[in-house]
C-alpha positions in Angstrom: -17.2 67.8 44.4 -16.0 64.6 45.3 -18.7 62.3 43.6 -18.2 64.5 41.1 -14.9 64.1 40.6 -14.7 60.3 41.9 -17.3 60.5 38.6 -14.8 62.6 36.1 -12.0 59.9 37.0 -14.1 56.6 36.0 -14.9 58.7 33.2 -10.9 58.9 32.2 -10.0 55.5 33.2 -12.5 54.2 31.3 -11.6 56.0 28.0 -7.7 55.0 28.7 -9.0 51.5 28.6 -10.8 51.5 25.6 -8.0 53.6 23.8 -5.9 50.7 24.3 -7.8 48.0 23.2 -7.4 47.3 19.8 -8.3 44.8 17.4 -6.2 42.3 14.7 -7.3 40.6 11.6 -8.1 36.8 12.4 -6.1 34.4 10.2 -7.2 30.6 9.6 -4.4 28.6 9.4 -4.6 25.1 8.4 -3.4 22.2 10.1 -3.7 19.0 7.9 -0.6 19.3 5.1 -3.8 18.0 2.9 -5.3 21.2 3.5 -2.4 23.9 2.9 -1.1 23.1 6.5 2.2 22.8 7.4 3.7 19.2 5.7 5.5 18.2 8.9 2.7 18.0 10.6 1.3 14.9 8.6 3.1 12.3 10.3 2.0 13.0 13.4 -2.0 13.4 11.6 -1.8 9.9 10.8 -0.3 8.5 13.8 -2.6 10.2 16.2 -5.5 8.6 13.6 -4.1 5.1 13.7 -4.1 5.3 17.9 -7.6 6.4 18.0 -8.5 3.5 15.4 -10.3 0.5 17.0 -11.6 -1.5 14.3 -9.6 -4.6 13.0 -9.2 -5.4 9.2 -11.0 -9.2 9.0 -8.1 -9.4 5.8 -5.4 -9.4 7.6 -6.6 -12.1 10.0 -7.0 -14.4 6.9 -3.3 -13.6 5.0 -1.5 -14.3 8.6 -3.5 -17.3 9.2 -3.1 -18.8 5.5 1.0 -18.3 5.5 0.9 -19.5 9.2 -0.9 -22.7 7.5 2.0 -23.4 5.1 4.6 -25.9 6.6 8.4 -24.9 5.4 8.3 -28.0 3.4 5.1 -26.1 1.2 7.2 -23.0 1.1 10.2 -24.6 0.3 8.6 -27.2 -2.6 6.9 -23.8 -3.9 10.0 -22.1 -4.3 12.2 -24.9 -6.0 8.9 -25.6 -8.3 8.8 -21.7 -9.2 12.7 -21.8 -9.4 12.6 -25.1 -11.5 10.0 -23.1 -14.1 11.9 -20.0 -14.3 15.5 -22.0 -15.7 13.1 -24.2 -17.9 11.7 -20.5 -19.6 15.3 -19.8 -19.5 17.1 -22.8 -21.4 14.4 -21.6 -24.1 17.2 -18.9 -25.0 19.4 -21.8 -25.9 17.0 -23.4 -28.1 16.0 -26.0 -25.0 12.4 -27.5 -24.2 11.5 -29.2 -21.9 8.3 -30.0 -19.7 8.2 -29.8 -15.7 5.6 -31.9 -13.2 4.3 -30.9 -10.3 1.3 -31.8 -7.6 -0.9 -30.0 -9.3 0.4 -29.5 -13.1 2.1 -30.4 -15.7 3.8 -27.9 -18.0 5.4 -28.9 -21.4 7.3 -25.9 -23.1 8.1 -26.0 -26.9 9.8 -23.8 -29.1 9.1 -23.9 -32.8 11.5 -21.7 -34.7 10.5 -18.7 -32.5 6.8 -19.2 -31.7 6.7 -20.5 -28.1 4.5 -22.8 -26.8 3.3 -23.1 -23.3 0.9 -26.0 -22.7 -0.6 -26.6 -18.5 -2.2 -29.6 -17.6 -4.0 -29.2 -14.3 -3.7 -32.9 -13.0 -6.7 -32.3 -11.0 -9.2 -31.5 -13.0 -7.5 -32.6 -16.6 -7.9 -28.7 -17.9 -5.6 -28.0 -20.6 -4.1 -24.4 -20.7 -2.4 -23.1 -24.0 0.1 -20.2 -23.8 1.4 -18.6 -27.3 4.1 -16.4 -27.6 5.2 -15.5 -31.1 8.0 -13.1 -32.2 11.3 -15.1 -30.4 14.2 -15.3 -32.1 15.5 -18.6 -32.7 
């Protein structure tokens, strides 16, 4: 009787066991916010992806090296020149013309009753470049 009932209480323990394991419905939930995932989670996406990055963009090489290349005195000569053209297109408001020279161009601007012209010289090469604007009012 003792195997027997050493037998009948395996038997019991074993369908105890089984009556408490039960099973759940397996949900997917998404990580990546491109995905359906949660949106906080992109930040940290994209910083884990710019760690893990190893290759080196050959462009940015090239843009840091050509404004490393400019002296101040280029920067600052390109900034008066560019300042110099924007109050010459300005004083066309006022019924001004004028021309401005440069290194590399020469740019005459002429208004004639409303129909602006825009005429660039490249001293290098001698091209001549005509901008037309009509519709201005005098």
């Amino acid at each position: 009787m003792n195997n027997n009932t050493c037998g009948l209480a395996s038997l019991v323990l074993l369908a105890v066991l089984c009556s408490q394991a039960g099973a759940t419905e397996l949900v997917y939930t998404p990580v990546n916010p491109a995905f359906g995932g949660n949106p906080l989670n992109g930040t940290w996406l994209l910083n884990n992806a710019q760690a893990q990055n190893d290759h080196d963009d050959p462009d940015i090489k090239d843009r840091a090296s050509a404004l490393a290349s400019t002296s101040s005195l280029e920067r600052f000569t390109s900034q008066l020149e560019s300042r110099l053209l924007s109050q010459l297109l300005t004083n066309i408001n006022n019924g001004n013309t004028g021309s401005l020279q440069t290194d590399a161009f020469l740019i005459n601007v002429l208004d004639d009753s409303g129909a602006l012209t825009i005429q660039i010289t490249d001293r290098a090469t001698g091209e001549v470049s005509e901008v037309l604007v009509n519709g201005l009012n005098p």
